[in-house]
C-alpha positions in Angstrom: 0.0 0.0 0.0 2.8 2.0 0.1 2.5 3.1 -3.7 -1.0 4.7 -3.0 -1.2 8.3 -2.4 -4.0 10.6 -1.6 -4.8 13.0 -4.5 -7.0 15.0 -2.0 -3.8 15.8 0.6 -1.7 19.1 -0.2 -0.7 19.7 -3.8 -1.2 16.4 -4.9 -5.0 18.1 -5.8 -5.2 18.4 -9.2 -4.9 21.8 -10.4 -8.1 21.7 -12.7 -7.4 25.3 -14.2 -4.1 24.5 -15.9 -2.7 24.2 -19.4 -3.5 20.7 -19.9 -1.3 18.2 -22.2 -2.6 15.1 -21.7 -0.9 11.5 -23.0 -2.9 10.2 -26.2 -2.9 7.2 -26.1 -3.7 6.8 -30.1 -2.3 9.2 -32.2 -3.3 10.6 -35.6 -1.9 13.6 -37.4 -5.1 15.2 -37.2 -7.4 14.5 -34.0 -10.9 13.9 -34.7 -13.3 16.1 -32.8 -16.6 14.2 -31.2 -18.8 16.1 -34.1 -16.5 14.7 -36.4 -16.6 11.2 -35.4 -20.6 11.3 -35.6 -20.0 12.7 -39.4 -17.7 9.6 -40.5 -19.8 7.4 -39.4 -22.7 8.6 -41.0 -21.0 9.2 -44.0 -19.6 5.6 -43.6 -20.2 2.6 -46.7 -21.9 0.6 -43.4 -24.5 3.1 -42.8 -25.0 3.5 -46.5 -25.3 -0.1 -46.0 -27.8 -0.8 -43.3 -29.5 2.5 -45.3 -30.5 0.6 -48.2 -30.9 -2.8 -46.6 -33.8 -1.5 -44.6 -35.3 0.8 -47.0 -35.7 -2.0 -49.8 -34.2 0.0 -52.4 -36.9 2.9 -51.8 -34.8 6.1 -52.3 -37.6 8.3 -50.4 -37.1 5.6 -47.5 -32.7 5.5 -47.7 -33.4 9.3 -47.2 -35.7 8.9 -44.3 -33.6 6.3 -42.4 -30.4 8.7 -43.0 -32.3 11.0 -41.1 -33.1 8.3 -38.5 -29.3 7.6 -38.2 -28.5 11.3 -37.7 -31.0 11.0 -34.9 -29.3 7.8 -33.8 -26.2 9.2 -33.2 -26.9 12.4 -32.0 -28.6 10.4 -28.6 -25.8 7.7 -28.6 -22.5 10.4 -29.1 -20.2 12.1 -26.9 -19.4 15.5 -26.8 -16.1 17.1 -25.2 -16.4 20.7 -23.7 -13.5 21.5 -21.2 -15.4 24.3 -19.7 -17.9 21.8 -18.3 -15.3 19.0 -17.6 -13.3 22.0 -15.4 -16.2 22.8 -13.3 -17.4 19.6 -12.7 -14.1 18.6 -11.2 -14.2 21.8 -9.0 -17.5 20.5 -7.9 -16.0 16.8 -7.4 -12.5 18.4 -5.6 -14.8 19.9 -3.0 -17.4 17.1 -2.2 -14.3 14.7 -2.3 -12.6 16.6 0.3 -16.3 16.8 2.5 -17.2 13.0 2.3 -14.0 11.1 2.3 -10.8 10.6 3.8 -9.4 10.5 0.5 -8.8 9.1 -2.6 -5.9 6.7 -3.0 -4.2 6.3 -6.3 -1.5 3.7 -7.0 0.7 6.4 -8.6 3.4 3.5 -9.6 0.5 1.4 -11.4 -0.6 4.5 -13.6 3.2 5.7 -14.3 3.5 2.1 -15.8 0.5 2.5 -17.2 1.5 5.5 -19.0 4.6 4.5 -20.2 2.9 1.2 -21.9 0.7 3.5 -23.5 3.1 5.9 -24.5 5.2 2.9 -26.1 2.2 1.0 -28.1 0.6 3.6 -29.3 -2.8 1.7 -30.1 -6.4 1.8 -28.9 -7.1 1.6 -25.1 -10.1 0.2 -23.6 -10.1 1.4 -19.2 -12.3 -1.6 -17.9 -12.9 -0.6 -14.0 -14.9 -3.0 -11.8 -18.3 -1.8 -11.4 -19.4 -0.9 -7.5 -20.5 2.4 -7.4 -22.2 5.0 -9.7 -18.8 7.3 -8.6 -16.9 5.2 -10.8 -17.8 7.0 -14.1 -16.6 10.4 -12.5 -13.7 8.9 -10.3 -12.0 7.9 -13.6 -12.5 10.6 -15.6 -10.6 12.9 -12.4 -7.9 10.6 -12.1 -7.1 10.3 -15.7 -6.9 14.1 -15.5 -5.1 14.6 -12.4 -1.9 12.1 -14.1 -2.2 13.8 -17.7 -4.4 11.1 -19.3 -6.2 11.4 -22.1 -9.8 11.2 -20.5 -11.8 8.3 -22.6 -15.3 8.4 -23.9 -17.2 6.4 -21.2 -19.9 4.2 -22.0 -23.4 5.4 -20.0 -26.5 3.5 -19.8 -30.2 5.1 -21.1 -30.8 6.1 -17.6 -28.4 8.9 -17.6 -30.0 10.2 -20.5 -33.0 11.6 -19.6 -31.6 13.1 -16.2 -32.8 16.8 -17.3 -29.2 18.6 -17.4 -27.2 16.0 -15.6 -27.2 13.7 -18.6 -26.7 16.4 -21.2 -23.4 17.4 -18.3 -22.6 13.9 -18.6 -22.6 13.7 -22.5 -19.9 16.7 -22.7 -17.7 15.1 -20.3 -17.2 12.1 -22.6 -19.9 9.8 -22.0 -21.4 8.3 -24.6 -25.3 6.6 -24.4 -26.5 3.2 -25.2 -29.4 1.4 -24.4 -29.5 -1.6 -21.8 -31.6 -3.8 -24.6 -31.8 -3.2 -28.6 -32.5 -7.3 -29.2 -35.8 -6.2 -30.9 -34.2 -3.0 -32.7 -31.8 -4.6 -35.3 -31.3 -1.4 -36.8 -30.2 0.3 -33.6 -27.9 -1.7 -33.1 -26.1 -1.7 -36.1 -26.0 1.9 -36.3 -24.6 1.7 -32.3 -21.8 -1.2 -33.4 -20.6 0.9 -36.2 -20.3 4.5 -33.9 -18.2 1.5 -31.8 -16.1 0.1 -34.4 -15.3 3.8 -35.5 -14.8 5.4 -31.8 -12.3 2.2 -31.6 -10.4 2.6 -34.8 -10.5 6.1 -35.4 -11.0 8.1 -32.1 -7.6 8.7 -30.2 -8.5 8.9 -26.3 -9.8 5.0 -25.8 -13.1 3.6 -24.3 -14.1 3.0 -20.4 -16.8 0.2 -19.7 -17.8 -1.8 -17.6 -17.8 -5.1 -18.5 -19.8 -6.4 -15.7 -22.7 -4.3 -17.5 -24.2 -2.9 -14.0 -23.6 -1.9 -10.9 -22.6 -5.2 -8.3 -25.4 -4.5 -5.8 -24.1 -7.9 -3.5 -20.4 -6.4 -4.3 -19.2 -9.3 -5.5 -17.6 -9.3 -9.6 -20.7 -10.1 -11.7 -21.0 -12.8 -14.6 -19.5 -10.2 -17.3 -21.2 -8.7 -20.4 -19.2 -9.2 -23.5 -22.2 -7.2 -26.0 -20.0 -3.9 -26.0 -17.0 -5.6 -25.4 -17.2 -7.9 -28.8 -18.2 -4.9 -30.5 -14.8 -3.2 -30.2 -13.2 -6.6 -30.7 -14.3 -7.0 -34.1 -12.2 -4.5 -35.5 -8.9 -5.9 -34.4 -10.4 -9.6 -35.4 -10.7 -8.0 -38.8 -7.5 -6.6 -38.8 -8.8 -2.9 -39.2 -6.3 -2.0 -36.0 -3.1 -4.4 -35.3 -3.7 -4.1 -31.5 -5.6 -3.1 -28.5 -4.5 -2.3 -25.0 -6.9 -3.4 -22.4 -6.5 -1.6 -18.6 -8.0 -3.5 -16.1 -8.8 -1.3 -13.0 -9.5 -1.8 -9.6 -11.9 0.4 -7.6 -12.5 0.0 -3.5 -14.5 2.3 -1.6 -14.7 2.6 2.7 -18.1 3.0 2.0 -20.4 3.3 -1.1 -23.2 5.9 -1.1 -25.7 3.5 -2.1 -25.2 0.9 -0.2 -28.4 1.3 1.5 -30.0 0.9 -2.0 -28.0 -2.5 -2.7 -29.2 -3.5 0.4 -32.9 -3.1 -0.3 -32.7 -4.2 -4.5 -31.1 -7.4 -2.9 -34.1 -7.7 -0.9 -36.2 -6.7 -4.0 -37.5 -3.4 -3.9 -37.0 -2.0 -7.3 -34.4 1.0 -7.4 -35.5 4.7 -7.8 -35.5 6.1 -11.2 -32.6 8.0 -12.0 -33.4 11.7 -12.1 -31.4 15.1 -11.8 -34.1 15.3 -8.6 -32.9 12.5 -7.2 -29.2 13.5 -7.5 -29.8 16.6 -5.5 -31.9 14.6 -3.1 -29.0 12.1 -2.6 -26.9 15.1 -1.8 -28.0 14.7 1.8 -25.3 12.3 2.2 -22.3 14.7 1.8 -22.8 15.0 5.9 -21.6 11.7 6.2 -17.8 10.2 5.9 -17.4 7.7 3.5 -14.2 7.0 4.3 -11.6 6.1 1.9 -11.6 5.4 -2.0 -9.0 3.1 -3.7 -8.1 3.2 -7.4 -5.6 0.7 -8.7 -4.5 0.4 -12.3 -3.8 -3.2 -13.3 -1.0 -3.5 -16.5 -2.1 -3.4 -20.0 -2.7 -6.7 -21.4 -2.2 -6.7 -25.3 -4.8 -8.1 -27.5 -2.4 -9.1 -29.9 -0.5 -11.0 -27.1 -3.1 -12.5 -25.9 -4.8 -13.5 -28.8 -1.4 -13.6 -31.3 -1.0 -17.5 -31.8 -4.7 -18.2 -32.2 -5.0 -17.6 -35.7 -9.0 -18.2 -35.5 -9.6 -15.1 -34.0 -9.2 -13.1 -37.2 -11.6 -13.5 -40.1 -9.8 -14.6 -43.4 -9.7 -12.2 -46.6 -12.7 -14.3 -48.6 -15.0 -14.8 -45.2 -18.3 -13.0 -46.2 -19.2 -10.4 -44.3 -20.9 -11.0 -41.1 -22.5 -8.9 -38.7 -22.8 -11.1 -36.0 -19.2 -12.9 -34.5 -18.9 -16.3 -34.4 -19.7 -19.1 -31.4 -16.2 -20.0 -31.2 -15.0 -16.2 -31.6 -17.7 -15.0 -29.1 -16.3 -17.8 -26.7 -12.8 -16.7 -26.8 -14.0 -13.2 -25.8 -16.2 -14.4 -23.2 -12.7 -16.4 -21.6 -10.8 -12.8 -22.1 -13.6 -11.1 -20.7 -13.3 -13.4 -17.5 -9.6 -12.9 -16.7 -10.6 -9.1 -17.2 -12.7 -9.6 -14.2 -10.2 -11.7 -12.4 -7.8 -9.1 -12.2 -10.1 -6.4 -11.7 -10.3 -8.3 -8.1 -7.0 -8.9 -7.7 -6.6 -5.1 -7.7 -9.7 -4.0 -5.4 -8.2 -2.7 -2.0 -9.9 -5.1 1.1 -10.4 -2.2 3.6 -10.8 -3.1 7.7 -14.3 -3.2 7.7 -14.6 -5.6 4.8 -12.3 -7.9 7.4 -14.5 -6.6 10.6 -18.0 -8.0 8.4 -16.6 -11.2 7.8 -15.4 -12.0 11.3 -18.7 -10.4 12.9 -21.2 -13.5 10.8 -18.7 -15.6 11.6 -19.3 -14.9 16.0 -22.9 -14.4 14.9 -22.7 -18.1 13.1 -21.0 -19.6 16.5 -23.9 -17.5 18.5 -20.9 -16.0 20.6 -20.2 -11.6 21.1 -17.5 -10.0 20.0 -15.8 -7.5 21.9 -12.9 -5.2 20.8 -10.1 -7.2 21.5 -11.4 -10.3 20.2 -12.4 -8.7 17.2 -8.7 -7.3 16.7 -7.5 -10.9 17.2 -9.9 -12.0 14.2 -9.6 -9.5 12.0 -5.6 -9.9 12.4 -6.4 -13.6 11.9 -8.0 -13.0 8.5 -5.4 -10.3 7.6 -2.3 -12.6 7.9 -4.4 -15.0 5.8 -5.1 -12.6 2.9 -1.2 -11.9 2.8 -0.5 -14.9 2.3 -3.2 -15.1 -0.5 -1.4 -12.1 -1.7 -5.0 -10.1 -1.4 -4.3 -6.4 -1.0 -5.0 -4.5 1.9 -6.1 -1.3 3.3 -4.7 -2.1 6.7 -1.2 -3.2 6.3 0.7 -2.1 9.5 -0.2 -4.6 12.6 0.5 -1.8 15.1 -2.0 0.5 14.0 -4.9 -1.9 13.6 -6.6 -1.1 16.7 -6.7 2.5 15.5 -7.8 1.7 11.8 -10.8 -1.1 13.3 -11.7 2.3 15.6 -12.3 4.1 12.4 -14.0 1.8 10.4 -16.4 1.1 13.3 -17.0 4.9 13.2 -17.4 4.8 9.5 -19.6 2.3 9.6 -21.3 3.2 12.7 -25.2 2.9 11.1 -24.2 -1.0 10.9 -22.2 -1.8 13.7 -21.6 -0.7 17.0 -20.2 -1.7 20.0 -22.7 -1.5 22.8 -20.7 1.0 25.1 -17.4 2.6 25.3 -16.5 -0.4 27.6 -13.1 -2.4 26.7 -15.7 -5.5 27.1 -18.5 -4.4 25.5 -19.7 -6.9 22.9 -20.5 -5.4 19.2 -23.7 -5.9 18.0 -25.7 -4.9 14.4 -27.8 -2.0 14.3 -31.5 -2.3 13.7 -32.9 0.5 12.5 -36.1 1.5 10.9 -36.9 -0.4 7.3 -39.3 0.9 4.1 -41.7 -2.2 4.0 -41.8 -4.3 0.7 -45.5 -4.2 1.1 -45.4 -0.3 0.7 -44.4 -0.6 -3.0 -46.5 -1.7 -6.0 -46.8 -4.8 -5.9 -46.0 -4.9 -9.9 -42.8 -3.5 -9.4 -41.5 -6.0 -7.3 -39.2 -8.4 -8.3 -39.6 -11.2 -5.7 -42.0 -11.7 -3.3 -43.8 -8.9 -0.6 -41.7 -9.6 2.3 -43.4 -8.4 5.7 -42.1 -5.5 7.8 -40.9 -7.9 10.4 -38.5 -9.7 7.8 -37.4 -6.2 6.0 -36.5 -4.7 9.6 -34.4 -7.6 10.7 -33.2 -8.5 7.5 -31.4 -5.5 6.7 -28.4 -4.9 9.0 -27.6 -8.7 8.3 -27.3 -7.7 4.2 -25.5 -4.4 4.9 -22.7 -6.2 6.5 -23.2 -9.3 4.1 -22.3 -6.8 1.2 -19.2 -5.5 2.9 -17.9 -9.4 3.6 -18.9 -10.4 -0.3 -15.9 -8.1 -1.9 -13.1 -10.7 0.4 -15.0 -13.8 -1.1 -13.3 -13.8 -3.7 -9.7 -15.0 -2.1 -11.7 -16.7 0.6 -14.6 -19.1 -1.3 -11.7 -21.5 -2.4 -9.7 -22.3 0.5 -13.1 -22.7 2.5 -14.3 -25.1 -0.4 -11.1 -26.9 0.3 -11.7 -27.3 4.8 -15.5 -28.2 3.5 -13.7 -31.1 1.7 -11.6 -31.7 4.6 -14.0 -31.6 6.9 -15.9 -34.7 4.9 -12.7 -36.5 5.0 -12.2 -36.6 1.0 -9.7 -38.6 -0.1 -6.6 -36.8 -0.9 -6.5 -38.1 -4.2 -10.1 -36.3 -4.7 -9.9 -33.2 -3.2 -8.8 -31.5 -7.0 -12.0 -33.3 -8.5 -14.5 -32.2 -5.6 -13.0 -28.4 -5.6 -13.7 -28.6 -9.4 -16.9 -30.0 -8.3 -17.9 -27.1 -5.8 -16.7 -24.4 -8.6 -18.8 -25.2 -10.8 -21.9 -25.4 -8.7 -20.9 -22.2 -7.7 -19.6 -20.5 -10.9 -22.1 -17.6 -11.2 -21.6 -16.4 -7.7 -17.8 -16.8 -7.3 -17.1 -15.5 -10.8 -13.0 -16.4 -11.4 -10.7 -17.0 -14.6 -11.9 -19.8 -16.1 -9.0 -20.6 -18.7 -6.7 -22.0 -15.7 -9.1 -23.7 -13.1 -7.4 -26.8 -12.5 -4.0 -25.0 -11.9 -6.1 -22.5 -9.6 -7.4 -25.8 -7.5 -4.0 -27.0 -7.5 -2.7 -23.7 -6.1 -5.2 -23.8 -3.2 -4.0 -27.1 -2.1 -0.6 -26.4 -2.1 -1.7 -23.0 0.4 -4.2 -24.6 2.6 -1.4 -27.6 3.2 1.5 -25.1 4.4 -1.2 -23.5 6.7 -2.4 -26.7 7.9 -5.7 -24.8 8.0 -7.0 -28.1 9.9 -5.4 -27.6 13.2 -6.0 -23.8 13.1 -10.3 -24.2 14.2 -10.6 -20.7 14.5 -9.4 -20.0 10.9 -10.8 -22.8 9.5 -14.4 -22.0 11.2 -14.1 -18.7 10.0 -13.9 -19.9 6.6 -16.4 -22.2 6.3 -18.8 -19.4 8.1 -18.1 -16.9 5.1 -19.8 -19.3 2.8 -22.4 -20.8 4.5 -24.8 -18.2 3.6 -24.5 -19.2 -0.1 -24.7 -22.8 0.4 -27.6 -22.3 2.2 -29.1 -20.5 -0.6 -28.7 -22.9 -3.2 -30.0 -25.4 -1.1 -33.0 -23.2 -0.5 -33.5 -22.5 -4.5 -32.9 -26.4 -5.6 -35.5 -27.3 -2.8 -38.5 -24.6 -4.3 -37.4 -25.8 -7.8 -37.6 -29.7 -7.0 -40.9 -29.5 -4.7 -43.3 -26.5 -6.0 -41.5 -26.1 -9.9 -40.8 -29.0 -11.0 -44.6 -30.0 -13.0 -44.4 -27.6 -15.6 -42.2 -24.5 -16.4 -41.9 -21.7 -14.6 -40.4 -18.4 -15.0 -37.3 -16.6 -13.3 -40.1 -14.3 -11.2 -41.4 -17.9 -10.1 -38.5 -18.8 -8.8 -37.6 -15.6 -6.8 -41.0 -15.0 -5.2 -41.3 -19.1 -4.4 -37.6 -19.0 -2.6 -38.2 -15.4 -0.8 -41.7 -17.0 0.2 -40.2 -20.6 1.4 -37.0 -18.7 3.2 -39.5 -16.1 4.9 -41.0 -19.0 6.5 -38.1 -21.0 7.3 -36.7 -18.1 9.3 -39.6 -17.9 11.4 -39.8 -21.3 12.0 -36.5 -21.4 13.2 -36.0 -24.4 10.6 -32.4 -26.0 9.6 -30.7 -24.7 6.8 -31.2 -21.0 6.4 -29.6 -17.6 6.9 -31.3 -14.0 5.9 -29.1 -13.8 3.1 -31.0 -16.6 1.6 -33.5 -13.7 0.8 -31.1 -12.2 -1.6 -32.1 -12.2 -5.2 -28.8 -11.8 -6.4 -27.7 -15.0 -5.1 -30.9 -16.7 -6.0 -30.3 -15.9 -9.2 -27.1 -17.0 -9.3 -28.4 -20.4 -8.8 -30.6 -20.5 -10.6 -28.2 -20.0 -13.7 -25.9 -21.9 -12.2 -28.1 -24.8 -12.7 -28.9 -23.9 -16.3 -25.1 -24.5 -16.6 -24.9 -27.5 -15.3 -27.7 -28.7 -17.2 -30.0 -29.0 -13.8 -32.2 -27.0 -15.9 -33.4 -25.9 -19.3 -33.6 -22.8 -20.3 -35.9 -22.1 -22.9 -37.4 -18.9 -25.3 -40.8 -18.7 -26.1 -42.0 -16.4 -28.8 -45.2 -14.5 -27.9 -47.8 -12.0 -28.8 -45.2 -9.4 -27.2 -42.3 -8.6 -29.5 -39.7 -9.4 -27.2 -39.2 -13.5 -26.3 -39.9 -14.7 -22.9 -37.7 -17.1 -20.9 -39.1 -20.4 -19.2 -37.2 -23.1 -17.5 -38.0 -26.5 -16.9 -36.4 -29.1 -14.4 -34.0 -32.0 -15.5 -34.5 -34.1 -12.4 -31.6 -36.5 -12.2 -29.3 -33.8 -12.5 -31.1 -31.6 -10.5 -31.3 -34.7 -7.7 -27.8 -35.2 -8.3 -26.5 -31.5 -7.1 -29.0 -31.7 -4.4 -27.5 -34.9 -2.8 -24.3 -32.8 -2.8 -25.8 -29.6 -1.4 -27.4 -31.5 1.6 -24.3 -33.4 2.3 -22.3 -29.7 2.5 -24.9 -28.0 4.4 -25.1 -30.6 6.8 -21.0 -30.2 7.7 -21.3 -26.4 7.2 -24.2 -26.9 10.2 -22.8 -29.3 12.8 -19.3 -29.9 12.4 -16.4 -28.0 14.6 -17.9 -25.6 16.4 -20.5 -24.0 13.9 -23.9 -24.2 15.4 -26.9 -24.9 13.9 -27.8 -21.1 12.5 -31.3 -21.1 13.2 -30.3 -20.5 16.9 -29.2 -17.5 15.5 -31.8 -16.3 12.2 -35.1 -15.8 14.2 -36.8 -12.8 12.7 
């Protein structure tokens, strides 16, 4: 942590009324200007294309649609206006400076950066991970503050009809697109070529998100490779020689919405976005938010990666094609997931990410937590992550009682310890909760949980989304105690972690290309640290994935016993699991944990188990323009992963000093 420094502290602010001389990354003799850009690609032989494809050879109609296009592109393009993007940062410098402690930059990882840049001279894609709506602004101020060219930032529809914010946005860099345009062919051809020229053409790269959304739970999400193939294509075709993709990781103490996450997990539908709104959410500047960390990964060359596989590029006589190939599509969807596996790899673990995990875990054992047993555990799970080589806010062991101290203050509307005491045990704050039976019924996307569940639920998912970001270095070793724990076989422990990673693939999402060698690594870990002999860290483990376990078991039991008859819909399943976990919490039954009421993770399972061919997934063409989506059951798969849930829950329950949880999830 030593390379991160605060641009906020002294004259490392950046000094947003000077000359500015930024690195481009792609240089042309002559720049184009955002106007400009719009012009080529409507004077481009594709547009002329998709013109007279849709217009049937009707000239009257090829005018009409170029008129369309015009349109098109004036609602999906950028615009770049310094004036604004000056003032804005102003604005951002001084709410920055009011609601955080900072924002930490690895200055080392964007010299490097810089320098690669500098040396390839080729199109750049910035892909951050995807936590916070402050990531589209971070960016852009930190490219600025090191001399960066700032990119043209992708920005879903919502932004766009944000009276003034979204026009603000637009001459800042970011560029529009909608979240669907299945049913609008002509859309999105007209959107894939502004792409394919922005990428070829444009000199100040592109910043995604390749996730596609925010991650309400926190946790990396199953990416989105629509965007992402679409500024592929050109280098498959061999319109550019290469492509420099920046992974980035982005951390935050605390993120502004996290009440939101908390409640969309739970199902109420979030607010519209609206310039109202914005100044609404302003109210929030009175509270800290602690720290924000920004960590540029190194460039990964397309070419590199992609140099010896010869099928990525289409041959001079292959017919044009608009749409890319399975095989190509799947070798961008493997890309797209080591993307996302270092984006984690980079995010910054702060104290209270450590201080949520140990917490569920006393909660899981039904034991208190005081400060000093709490320092003990959260140094417990630091040492850990070191070894994992997990990146850490909190890296110097004799401040941790002041940085826990902090965090706890940060955090203070979650936890709390119960007086200023040096024994007083730390407990979850309960606070008031908007009913899921105060919104319209229509727009809910599960079931109409009672007050009762919303109240009680709620701390449990607000620290539950500050443990998920350290699941990702923590999910495998605790696969591998699980395994222990059921006294596999040596010789099958790389089998049944394969096993476990799959069941679990959408809601652990890691780098698929080099599993096995992943598993492997794990072993070789968990062995040295003898994990078996050290209870408290191996409890500990096993408690940070219990709530997911229990989940899936929890889906696969609705699915098997109410869905199974005929098919059923994704809606089905979430209302049908809230509805069956509701009552199992109650009831004080085995098997369940509020986070079972998560959506996110219900949904992860439930396309988990399309993967693993538990279930079909099936599109049936209506009266409505768009298809739906129904799933039916394959039962002896579905049985099969069952057998194997029940047998983990069961060890995750009663073995080594984790209780049964339902001594602990009365609501």
């Amino acid at each position: 942590m030593e390379n991160f420094v605060n641009l906020l502290e002294g004259n490392r602010l950046p000094d947003l009324g000077k000359k500015w001389r930024p690195l481009i990354p792609y240089k042309f003799e002559k720049l184009l200007t955002p106007e400009t850009l719009k012009i080529i690609v409507l004077n481009s032989g594709e547009v002329d294309r998709i013109c007279k494809f849709y217009s049937g050879g009707d000239d009257k109609k090829e005018a009409q649609l170029r008129n369309v296009v015009k349109t098109l592109l004036e609602e999906i393009g950028f615009k770049r206006n310094m004036t604004v993007i000056r003032f804005l940062g102003i604005t951002l410098n001084k709410i920055l400076q009011q609601m955080t402690h900072g924002v930490y930059v690895n200055r080392q990882s964007v010299e490097l950066v810089k320098r690669e840049l500098a040396q390839s001279r080729c199109p750049v894609l910035y892909l951050p991970s995807h936590r916070s709506y402050a990531d589209f602004v971070l960016m852009s101020y930190i490219c600025f503050a090191h001399d960066l060219e700032i990119p043209a930032i992708a920005a879903g529809m919502d932004f766009h009809g944000m009276k003034g914010m979204g026009e603000a946005l637009r001459n800042t860099g970011a560029f529009f697109m909608r979240r669907s345009f299945s049913t609008d062919k002509m859309y999105w051809e007209v959107f894939r070529e502004y792409a394919r020229t922005l990428i070829t053409q444009y000199h100040s790269g592109v910043e995604f998100f390749i996730e596609g959304t925010r991650s309400r739970s926190c946790k990396a999400l199953t990416p989105k490779i629509g965007l992402f193939s679409m500024l592929m294509e050109p280098f498959m075709k061999r319109n550019i020689f290469d492509i420099l993709v920046v992974p980035v990781g982005v951390a935050y103490d605390r993120p502004v919405e996290e009440q939101l996450f908390a409640y969309e997990l739970l199902g109420v539908p979030k607010p519209k976005e609206s310039t109202r709104g914005l100044f609404k959410a302003f109210e929030i500047l009175d509270e800290c938010h602690g720290k924000m960390f920004v960590n540029f990964g190194k460039a990964m060359s397309i070419y590199d990666y992609f140099g010896r596989d010869r099928t990525i590029y289409w041959t001079p006589n292959e017919p044009f094609s608009p749409a890319l190939t399975k095989d190509r599509l799947q070798l961008i969807s493997q890309l797209s997931y080591e993307i996302v596996d270092k984006q984690q790899q980079l995010i910054v673990l702060t104290t209270f990410n450590l201080i949520a995990i140990y917490f569920n875990y006393r909660s899981m054992i039904n034991e208190l937590c005081n400060r000093d047993q709490l320092k003990y555990g959260v140094g417990i799970l630091a040492n850990f992550l070191k070894k994992l080589q997990a990146l850490l806010s909190l890296e110097i062991q004799s401040k941790r009682d002041s940085d826990i101290t902090d965090s706890l203050e940060i955090h203070s509307n979650v936890l709390k310890f119960q007086s200023k005491d040096t024994g007083a045990p730390l407990e979850l704050i309960f606070g008031n909760a908007v009913a899921a039976n105060n919104v319209n019924p229509s727009k809910l996307k599960g079931h109409s949980l009672s007050p009762h569940t919303m109240r009680h639920s709620l701390p449990s998912f607000l620290l539950q989304i500050y443990a998920n970001p350290v699941l990702y270095w923590l999910h495998q070793p605790a696969f591998f105690v699980l395994l222990q724990r059921l006294a596999t076989p040596k010789e099958e422990i790389i089998t049944e972690l394969e096993r476990m990673k799959r069941i679990f693939s959408s809601e652990f999402i890691t780098q698929k290309k080099t599993s096995d060698q992943n598993s492997e690594r794990i072993v070789d870990i968990m062995n040295s640290i003898n994990a078996q002999e050290n209870d408290e860290l191996a409890n500990l483990l096993l408690a940070s994935i219990l709530p997911f376990f229990f989940c899936y078991f929890n889906v696969i039991e609705v699915i098997r016993d109410q869905l199974s008859t005929k098919p059923f819909t994704e809606k089905d399943v979430f209302v049908k699991v809230q509805m069956h976990v509701e009552a199992r919490l109650s009831a004080r039954t085995a098997f369940v944990h509020p986070y079972c009421l998560s959506l996110d993770s219900i949904g992860n399972a439930l396309y988990s188990l399309v993967a693993n061919e538990c279930i079909v997934k099936q599109s049936i063409t209506g009266s409505s323009s768009s298809p739906s989506v129904q799933y039916t059951v394959n039962s002896q798969e579905l049985d099969e992963v069952s057998q194997h849930l029940r047998r983990y829950c069961s060890a995750l329950t009663h073995l080594n000093g984790l209780c049964n949880y339902t001594i602990n999830a009365k609501l």
